[in-house]
MILOTOR-53057 format. One line per 5 residues: number of its first residue (from 1); their letters; for each residue x, y, z of N, C-alpha, C. Coordinates in nm, 3 decimals, always signed. Example, Ala and Ser with C-alpha at 12.3 -4.5 7.8 and 13.67 -1.06 7.14 Angstrom:
2
1	as	+1.319:-0.569:+0.780:+1.230:-0.450:+0.780:+1.320:-0.330:+0.780  +1.285:-0.225:+0.708:+1.367:-0.106:+0.714:+1.290:+0.003:+0.787
This chain:
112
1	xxxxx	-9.856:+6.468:-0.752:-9.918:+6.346:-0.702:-9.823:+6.229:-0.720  -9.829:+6.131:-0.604:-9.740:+6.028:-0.647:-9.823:+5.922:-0.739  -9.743:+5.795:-0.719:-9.798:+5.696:-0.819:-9.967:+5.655:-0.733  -9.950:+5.652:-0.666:-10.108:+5.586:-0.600:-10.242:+5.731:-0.599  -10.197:+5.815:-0.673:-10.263:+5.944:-0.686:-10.275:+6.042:-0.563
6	xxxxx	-10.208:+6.004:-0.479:-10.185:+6.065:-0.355:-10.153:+6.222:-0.365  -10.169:+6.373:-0.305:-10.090:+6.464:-0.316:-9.960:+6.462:-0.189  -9.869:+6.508:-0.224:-9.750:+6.475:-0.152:-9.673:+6.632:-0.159  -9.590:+6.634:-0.073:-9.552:+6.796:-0.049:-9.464:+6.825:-0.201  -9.483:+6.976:-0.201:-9.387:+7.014:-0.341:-9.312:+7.073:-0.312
11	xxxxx	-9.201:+7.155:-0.385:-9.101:+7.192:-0.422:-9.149:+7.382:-0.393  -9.075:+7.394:-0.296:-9.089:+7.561:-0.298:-8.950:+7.593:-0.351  -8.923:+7.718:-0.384:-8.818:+7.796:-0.451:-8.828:+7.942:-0.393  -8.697:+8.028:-0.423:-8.668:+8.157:-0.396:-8.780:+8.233:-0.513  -8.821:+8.166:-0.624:-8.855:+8.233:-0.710:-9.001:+8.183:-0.697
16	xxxxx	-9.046:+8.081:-0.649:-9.208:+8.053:-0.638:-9.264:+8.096:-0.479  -9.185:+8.082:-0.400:-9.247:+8.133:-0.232:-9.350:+8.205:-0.235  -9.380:+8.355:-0.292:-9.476:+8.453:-0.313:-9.562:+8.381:-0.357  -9.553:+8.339:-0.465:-9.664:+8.292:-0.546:-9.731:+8.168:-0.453  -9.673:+8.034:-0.435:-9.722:+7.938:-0.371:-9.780:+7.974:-0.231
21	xxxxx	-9.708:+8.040:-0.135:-9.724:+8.019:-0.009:-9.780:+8.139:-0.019  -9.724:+8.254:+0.026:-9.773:+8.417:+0.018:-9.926:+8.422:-0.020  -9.952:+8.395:-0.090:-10.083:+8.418:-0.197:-10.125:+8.352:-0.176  -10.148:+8.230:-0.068:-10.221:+8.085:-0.113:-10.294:+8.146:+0.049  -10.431:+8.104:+0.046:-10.577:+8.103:+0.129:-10.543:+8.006:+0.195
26	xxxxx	-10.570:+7.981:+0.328:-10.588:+7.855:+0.419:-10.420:+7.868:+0.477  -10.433:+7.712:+0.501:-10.309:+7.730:+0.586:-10.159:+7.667:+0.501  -10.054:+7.736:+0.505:-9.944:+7.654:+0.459:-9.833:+7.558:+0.539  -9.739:+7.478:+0.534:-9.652:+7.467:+0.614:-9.533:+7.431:+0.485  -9.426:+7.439:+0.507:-9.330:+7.466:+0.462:-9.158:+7.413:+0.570
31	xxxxx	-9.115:+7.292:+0.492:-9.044:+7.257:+0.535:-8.880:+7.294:+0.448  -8.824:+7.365:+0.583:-8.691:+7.428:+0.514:-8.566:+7.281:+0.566  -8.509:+7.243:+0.499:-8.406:+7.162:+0.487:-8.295:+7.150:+0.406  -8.213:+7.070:+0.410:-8.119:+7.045:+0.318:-8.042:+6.882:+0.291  -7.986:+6.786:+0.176:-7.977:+6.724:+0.174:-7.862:+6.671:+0.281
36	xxxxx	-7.750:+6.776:+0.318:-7.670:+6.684:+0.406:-7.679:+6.674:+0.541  -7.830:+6.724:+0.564:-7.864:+6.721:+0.697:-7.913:+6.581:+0.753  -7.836:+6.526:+0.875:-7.957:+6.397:+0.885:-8.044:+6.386:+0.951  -8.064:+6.513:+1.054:-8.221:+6.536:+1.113:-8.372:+6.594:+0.983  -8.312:+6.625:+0.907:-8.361:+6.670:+0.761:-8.440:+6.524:+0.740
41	xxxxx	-8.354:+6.475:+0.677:-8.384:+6.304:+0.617:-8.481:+6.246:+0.743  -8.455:+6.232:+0.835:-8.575:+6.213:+0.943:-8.702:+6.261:+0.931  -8.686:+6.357:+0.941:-8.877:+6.440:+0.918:-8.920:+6.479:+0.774  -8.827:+6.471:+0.655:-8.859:+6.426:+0.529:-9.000:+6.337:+0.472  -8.957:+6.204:+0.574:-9.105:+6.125:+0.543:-9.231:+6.140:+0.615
46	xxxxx	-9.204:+6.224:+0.715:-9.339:+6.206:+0.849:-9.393:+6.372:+0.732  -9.314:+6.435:+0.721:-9.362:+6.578:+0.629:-9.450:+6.542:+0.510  -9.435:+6.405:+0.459:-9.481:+6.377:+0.316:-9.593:+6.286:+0.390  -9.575:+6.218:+0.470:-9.733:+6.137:+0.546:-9.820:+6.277:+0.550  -9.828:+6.374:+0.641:-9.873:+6.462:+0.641:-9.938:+6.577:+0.529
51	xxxxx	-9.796:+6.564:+0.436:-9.908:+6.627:+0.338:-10.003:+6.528:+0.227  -9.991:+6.430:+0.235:-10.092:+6.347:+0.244:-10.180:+6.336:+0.287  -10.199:+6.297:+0.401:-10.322:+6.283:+0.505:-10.347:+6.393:+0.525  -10.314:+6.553:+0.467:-10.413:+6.666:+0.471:-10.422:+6.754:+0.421  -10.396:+6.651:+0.233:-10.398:+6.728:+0.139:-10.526:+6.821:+0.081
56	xxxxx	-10.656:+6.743:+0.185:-10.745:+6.884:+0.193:-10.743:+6.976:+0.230  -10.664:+6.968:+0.375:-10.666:+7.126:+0.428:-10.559:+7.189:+0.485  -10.441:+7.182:+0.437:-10.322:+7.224:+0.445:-10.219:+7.199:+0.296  -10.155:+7.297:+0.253:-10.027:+7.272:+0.170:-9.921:+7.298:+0.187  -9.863:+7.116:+0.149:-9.707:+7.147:+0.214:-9.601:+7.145:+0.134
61	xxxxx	-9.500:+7.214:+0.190:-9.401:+7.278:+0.086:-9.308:+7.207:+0.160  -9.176:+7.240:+0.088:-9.027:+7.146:+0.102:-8.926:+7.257:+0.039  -8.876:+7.390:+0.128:-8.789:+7.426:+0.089:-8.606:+7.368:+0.039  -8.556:+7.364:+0.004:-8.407:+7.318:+0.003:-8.286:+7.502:+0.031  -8.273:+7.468:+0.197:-8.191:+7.597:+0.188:-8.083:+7.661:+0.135
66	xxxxx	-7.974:+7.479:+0.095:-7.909:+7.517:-0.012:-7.918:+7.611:-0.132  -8.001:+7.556:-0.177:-8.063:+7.592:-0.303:-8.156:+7.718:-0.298  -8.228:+7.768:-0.222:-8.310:+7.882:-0.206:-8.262:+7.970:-0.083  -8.129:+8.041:-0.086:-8.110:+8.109:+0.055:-8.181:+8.292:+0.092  -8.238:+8.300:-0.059:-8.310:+8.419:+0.012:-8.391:+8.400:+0.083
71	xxxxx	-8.485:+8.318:+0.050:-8.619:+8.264:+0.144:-8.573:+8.222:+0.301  -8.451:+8.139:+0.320:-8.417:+8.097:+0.436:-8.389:+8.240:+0.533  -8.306:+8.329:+0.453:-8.229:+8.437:+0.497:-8.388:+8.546:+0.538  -8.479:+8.567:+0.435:-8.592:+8.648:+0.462:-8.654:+8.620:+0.620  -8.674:+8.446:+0.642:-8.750:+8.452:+0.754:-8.697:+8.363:+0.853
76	xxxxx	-8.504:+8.405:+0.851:-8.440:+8.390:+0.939:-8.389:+8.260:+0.983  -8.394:+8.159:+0.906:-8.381:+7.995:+0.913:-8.238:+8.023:+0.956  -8.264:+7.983:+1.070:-8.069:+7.957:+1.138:-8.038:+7.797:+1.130  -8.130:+7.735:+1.168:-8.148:+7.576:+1.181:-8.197:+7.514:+1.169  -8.176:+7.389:+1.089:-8.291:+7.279:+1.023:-8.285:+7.130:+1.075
81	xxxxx	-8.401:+7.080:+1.038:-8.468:+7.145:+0.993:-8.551:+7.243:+1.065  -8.611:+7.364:+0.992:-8.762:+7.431:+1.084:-8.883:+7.409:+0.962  -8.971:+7.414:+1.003:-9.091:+7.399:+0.971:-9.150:+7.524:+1.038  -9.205:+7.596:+0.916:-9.284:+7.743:+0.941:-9.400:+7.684:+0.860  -9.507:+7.736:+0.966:-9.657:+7.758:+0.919:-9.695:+7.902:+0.864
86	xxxxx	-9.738:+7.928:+0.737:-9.823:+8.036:+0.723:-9.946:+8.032:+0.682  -10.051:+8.097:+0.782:-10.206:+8.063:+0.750:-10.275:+8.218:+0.629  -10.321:+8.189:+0.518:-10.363:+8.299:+0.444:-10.203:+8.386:+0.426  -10.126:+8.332:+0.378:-9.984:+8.399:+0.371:-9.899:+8.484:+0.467  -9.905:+8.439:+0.569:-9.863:+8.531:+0.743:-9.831:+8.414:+0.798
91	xxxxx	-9.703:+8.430:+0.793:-9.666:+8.347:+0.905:-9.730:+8.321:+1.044  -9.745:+8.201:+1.086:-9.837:+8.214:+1.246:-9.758:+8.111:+1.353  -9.595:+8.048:+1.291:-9.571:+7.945:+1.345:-9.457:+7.892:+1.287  -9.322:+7.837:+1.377:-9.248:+7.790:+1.390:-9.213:+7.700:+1.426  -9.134:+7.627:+1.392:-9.069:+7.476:+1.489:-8.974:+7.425:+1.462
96	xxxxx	-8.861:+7.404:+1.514:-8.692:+7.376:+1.504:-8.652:+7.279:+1.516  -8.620:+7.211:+1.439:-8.584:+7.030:+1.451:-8.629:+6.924:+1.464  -8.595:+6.811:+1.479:-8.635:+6.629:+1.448:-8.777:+6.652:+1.518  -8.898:+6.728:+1.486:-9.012:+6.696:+1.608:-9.097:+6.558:+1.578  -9.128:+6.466:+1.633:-9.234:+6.319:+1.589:-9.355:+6.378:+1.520
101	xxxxx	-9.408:+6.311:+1.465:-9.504:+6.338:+1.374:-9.641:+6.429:+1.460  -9.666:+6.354:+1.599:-9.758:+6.405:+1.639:-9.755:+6.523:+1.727  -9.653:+6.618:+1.690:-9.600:+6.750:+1.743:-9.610:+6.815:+1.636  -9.548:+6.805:+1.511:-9.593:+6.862:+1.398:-9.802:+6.836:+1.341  -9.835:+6.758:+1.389:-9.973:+6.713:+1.335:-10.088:+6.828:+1.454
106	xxxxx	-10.031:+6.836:+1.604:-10.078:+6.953:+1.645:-10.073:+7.064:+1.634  -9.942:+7.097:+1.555:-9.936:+7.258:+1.493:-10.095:+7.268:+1.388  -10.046:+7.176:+1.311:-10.131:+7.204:+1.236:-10.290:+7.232:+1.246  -10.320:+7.123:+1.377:-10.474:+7.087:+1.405:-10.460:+7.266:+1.491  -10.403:+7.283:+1.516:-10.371:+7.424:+1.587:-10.435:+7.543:+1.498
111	xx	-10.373:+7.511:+1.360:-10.369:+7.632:+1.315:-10.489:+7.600:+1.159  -10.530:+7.528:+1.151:-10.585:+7.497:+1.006:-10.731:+7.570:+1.043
């Protein structure tokens, strides 16, 4: 949670993925990036509005591909950022780069 008690997206890992996303009921989304990307840094903040505004019914994750490349390598991340949805731990959804908030906000209304 940030300072205004808000929930805000977390930190996925090679070593938490299963556990967080895999295993988790409802719907996930999961943003794979990296810091020296600058389409990354773009959808960084519209990703954190979002998991905000639907921290009831979606959880959102923030891979770093640097840092976690089995996970990228498992479900094929060629290019970032992508944003994969998995609903009840199954992937159901993809999306490849800088998209505006309200392209990512219909995946979701799509799939929740």
């Amino acid at each position: 949670m940030n300072e205004a008690g808000e929930t805000s997206a977390f930190e996925v890992t090679d070593t938490n993925f299963v556990d967080e996303i895999e295993s988790s009921k409802g719907l996930s989304m999961v943003d794979f990036w990296a810091e020296w990307c600058g389409p990354c840094r773009l959808v960084g903040p519209v990703v954190e509005e979002l998991a905000q505004e639907y921290a009831d019914r979606v959880k959102v994750g923030k891979l770093d591909v640097d840092a976690n490349p089995e996970t990228a390598f498992r479900f094929n991340v060629r290019s970032i950022p992508s944003i994969l949805f998995f609903k009840d731990g199954e992937l159901v959804d993809t999306v490849v780069g800088a998209l505006p908030k309200a392209s990512l906000e219909e995946k979701i209304l799509e799939h929740v």
